[in-house]
N, C-alpha and C positions, 0 to 999 in steps of 0.2 A: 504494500500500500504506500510505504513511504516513498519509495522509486516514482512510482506513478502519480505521486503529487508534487513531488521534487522535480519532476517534468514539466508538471503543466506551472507549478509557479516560472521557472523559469521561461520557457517557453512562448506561453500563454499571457500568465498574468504581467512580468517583468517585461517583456516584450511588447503587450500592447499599452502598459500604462510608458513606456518611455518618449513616446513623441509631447505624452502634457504632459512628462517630468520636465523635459527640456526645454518646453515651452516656456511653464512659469522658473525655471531655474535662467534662463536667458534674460527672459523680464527684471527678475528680482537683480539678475546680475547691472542689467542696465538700468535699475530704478525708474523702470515703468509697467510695472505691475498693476491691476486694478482688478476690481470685477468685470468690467468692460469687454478687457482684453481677453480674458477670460470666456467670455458671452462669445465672443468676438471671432473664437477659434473652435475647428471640429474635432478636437483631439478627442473630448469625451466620447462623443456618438465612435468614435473611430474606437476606444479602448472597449465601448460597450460591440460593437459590432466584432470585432476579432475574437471578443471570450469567449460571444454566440457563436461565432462561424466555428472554432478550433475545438470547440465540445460537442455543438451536433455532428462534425467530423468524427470524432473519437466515439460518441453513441453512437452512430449509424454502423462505425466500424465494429463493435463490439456490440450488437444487437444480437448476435446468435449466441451471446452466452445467456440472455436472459430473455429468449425472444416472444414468451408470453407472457411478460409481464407487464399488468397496464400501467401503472407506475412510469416505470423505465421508458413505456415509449411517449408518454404524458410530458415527459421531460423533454425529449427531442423532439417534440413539436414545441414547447413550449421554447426550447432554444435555436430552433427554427424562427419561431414569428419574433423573437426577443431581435435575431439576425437580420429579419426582413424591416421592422419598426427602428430598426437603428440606422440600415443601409437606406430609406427611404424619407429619414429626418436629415441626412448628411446631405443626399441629393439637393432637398430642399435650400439645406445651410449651403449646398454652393450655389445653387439658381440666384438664392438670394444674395450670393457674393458675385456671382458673375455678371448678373444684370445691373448691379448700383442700383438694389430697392433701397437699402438704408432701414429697414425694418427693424429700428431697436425693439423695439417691445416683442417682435416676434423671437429677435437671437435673445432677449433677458428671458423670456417665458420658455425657448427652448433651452437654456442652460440649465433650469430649476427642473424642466422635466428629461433631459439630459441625465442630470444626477440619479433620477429615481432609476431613468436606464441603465445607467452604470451600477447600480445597486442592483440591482433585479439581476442582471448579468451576473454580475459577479456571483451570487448566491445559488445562481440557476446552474453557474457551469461549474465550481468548487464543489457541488453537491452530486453531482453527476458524475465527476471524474471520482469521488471517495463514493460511489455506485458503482464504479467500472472497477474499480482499485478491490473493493470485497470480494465483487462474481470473478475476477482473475482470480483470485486468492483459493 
């Protein structure tokens, strides 16, 4: 079990949280850091999107070891749509960057629900992979 979570922190978690480690450690470095900026960047929907994509990966791949179980596949749908509601707020967040709407209120409202993405993810896929970690076991 340890192996296989020592995988996906690495892998998974440490890998997609480092583009908004970088982000606000570049900010901070150059003291311009705010919430704004923050608003302002896709790194979150990008960290939420790679946990989903890299664990329904790893369940889809590991379904025949528990492949009647509702549970288990409750999950990878559930980190299916976690994947598709994250890849489909990014789209958004660039249309709105590529066109010059300027839509603060939309990038402040998506950064608060941003977070709950990132949470949701996170919980959704660390729970799955310690799912995959016991039926190897």
């Amino acid at each position: 079990m340890s192996k296989r979570l020592s995988k996906w922190f690495w892998f998974n978690f440490v890998f997609a949280l480092t583009p908004l480690g970088l982000m606000i450690l570049i900010r901070i470095l150059g003291d311009k850091l705010t919430i704004q900026d923050i608003a302002d960047s896709p790194e979150l929907l990008f960290f939420s999107l790679m946990l989903s994509a890299t664990s329904v990966g790893d369940a889809i791949e590991n379904q025949k070891l528990n492949e009647g179980e509702t549970l288990f596949m409750n999950m990878r749908y559930a980190l299916l749509f976690l994947a598709v509601i994250s890849a489909v707020l990014y789209g958004c967040f660039l249309l709105d960057s590529v066109l010059s709407l300027h839509l603060s209120a939309f990038r402040s409202n998506l950064l608060y629900f941003s977070i709950l993405l990132a949470i949701a993810s996170f919980a959704m896929s660390l729970a799955t992979q310690i799912w995959i970690a016991k039926l190897e076991n």
